[in-house]
N, C-alpha and C positions, 0 to 999 in steps of 0.2 A: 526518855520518858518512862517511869515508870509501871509494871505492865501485872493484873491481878488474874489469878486464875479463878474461874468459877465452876464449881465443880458439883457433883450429886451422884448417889450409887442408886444402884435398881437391880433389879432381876436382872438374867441373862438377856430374853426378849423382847420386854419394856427398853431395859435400856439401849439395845440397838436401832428400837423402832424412833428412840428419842433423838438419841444421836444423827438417824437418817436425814429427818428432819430438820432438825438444827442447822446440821452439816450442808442442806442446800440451799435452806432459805437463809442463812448468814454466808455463804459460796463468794455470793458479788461483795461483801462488806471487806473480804478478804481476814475474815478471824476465823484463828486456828482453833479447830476440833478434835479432840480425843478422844477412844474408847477402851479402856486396858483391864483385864479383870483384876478384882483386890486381891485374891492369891489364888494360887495353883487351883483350876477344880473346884475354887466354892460357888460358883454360877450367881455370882454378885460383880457388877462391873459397874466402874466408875467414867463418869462422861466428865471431861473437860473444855473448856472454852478458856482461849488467854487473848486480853483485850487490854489497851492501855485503861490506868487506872481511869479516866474522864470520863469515859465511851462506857462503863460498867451500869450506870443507872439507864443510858438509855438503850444498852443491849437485855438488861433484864427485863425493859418495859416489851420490847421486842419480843422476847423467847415466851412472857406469861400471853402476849396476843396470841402468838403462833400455836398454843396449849390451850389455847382458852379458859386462862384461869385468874384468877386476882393474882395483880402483882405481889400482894403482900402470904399468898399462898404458895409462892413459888419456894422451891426446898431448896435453893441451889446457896453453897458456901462460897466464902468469900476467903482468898489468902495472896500477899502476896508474893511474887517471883522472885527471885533474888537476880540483882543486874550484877550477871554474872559472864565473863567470855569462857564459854564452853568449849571453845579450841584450845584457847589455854589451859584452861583446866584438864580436858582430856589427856594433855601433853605432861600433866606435871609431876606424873608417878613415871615417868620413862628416863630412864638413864641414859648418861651421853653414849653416843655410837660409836666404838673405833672400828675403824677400817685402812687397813694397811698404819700408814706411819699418821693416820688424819683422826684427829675425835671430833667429831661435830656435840657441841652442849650449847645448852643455854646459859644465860648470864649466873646464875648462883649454883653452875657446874665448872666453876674454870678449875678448882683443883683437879679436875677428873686428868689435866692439861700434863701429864709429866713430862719431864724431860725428855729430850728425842721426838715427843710427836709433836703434831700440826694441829693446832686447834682453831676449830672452825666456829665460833658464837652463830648463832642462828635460833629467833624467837621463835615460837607461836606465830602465825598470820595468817594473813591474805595471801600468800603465794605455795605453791605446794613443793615439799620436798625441807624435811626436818633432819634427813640422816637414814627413819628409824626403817624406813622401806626397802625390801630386798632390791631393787631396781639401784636405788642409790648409792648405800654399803656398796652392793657390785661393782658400781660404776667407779668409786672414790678408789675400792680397791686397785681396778685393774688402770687407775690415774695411774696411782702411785710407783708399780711397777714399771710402765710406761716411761713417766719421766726420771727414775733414776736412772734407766738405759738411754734417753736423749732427752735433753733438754729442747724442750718448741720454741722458735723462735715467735709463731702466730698462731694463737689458739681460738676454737670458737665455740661456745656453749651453747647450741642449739634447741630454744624450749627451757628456758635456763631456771622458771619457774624462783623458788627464792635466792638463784644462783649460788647455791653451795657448792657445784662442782666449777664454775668459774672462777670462786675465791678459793677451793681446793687447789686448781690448775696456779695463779698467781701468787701464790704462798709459795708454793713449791717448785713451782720454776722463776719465777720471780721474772716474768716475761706478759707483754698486753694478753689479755683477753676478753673477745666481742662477747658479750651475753643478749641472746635475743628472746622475745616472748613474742607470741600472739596476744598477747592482755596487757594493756596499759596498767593495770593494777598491780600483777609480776615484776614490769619492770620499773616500776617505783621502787617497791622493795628491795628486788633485786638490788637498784643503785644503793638504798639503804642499808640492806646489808654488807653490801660491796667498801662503804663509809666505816661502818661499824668494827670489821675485821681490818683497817687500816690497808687495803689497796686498792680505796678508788682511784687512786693514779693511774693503775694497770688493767681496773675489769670495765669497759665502757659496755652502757647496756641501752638498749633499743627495742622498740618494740618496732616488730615486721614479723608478717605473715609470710612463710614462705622463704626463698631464694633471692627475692627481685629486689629488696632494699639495696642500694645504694653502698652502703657498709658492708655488704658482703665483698663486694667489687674493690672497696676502698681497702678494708682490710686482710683481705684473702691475696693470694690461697693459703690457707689454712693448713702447716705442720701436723696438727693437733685436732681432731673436730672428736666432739661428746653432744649427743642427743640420747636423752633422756625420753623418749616420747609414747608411744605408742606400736606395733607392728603395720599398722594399718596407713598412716602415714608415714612411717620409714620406710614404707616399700613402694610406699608412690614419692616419693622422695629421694630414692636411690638417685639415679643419673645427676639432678640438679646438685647433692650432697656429693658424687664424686667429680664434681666440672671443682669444686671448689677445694678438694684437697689437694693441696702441693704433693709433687711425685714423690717418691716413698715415706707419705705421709700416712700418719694412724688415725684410725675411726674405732670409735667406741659407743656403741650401738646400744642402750637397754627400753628398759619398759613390754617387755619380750615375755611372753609366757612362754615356759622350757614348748610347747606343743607346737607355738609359732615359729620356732628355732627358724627349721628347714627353709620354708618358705621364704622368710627375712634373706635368711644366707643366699639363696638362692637368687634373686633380684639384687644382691650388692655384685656377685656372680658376672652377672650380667651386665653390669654397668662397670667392670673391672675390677673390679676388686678380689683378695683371696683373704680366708680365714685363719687367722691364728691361735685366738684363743675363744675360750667360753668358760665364763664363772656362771654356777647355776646358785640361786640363794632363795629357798620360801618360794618354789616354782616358778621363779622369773629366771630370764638367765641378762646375761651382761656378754655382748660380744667383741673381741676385738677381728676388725681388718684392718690389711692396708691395700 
């Protein structure tokens, strides 16, 4: 549906006292309100409101009530939005990623693709994880080294998000790997980009919360485990994450701010495990144990 913004400038303190307004008696209608100044310093600021185009006569009738003034006295302009995906657009000045022997690009990047590396397509979407994040790079990096010293016979991508590190793992070892999410949203995509790179044969994806799916059990334990997640649940996650790694299997640990390092390590520690390596990128770090 197409969607118009209506706008108007004022003084510094009119237009906040406007905005204030606006901003709670439109609250429950659920349309979005703006306040930005027009440039650096000139104490002129412009209020916006963005409303599907249909909803604009009877939100103007609204805002002239709420002012107490003739609708036809009202200053506010009219323009509209352009129906635009602003994720992808964000995304569309960023060059492909290489890390280790892997490039992750988008579709009108596959030259980026030379010979010897591993190209990983992966859009824009709904699922998180493009490449361009130190957490990722990290991770892909320290795949790659990983598996040119052993091939995994059972991998699992933990938190798999658009699953580029399970179709990183399946390209390159050319062996199953489970991808799970907490979000059914994730692991849509996930499957779909799992189709798109050509090995949905090898990456099956699932949504489960946690440990206790069924597919852990079916396809574990796990040569190979990569989560991608946070410190704060990889460390309430330790113990259930080493019940599932096969014996001298590898964990590849990020989403780690270098400051959390200790702590994480310290709780894998304790649930058996020892530390090997650590890639640090853009103050995350990427860890490996086994």
């Amino acid at each position: 549906m197409p969607q118009t913004r209506l706008y108007l400038t004022a003084p510094g303190t009119e237009a906040e006292r406007l905005f204030e307004a606006i901003e709670s008696t439109l609250e429950d209608d659920g349309v979005p309100a703006a306040i930005a100044e027009t440039f650096h310093d000139s104490g002129i600021f412009e209020v916006s409101l963005y409303a599907e185009a249909e909803d604009v006569p009877g939100l103007r009738a609204k805002i002239a009530a709420l002012l107490d003034i003739a609708e036809d006295a009202l200053d506010f302009a009219e323009e509209p939005v352009p129906d635009i995906d602003w994720v992808t657009k964000s995304l569309e000045g960023l060059g492909a990623v290489r890390a280790g022997r892997f490039v992750v690009h988008g579709g009108h990047q596959r030259s980026a693709v030379t010979p010897g590396r591993i190209g990983i397509q992966i859009e824009a979407g709904q699922a998180f994880g493009t490449g361009h994040h130190g957490t990722t790079s990290g991770c892909l990096i320290m795949l790659d080294r990983l598996i040119a010293r052993r091939r995994p016979a059972r991998s699992l991508d933990l938190g798999a998000g658009s699953a580029v590190l399970a179709i990183a793992i399946a390209k390159r070892a050319r062996t199953p790997v489970l991808a799970t999410d907490i979000d059914p949203v994730a692991t849509r995509v996930a499957d779909a980009n799992a189709r798109l790179n050509g090995v949905a044969g090898l990456v099956r994806c699932v949504t489960a919360s946690g440990l206790a799916h069924r597919a852990f059990a079916e396809r574990g334990p796990f040569d190979l485990i990569v989560a991608n997640i946070l410190a704060r649940p990889l460390m309430v996650m330790a113990p259930a994450i080493a019940r599932h790694l096969a014996p001298g299997g590898d964990l590849v640990l990020s989403g780690i701010l270098t400051r959390q390092r200790r702590k994480v390590l310290a709780a894998y520690r304790q649930a058996g495990l020892r530390h090997c390596r650590t890639i640090e990128r853009d103050g995350w770090v990427t860890l490996h144990l086994r």
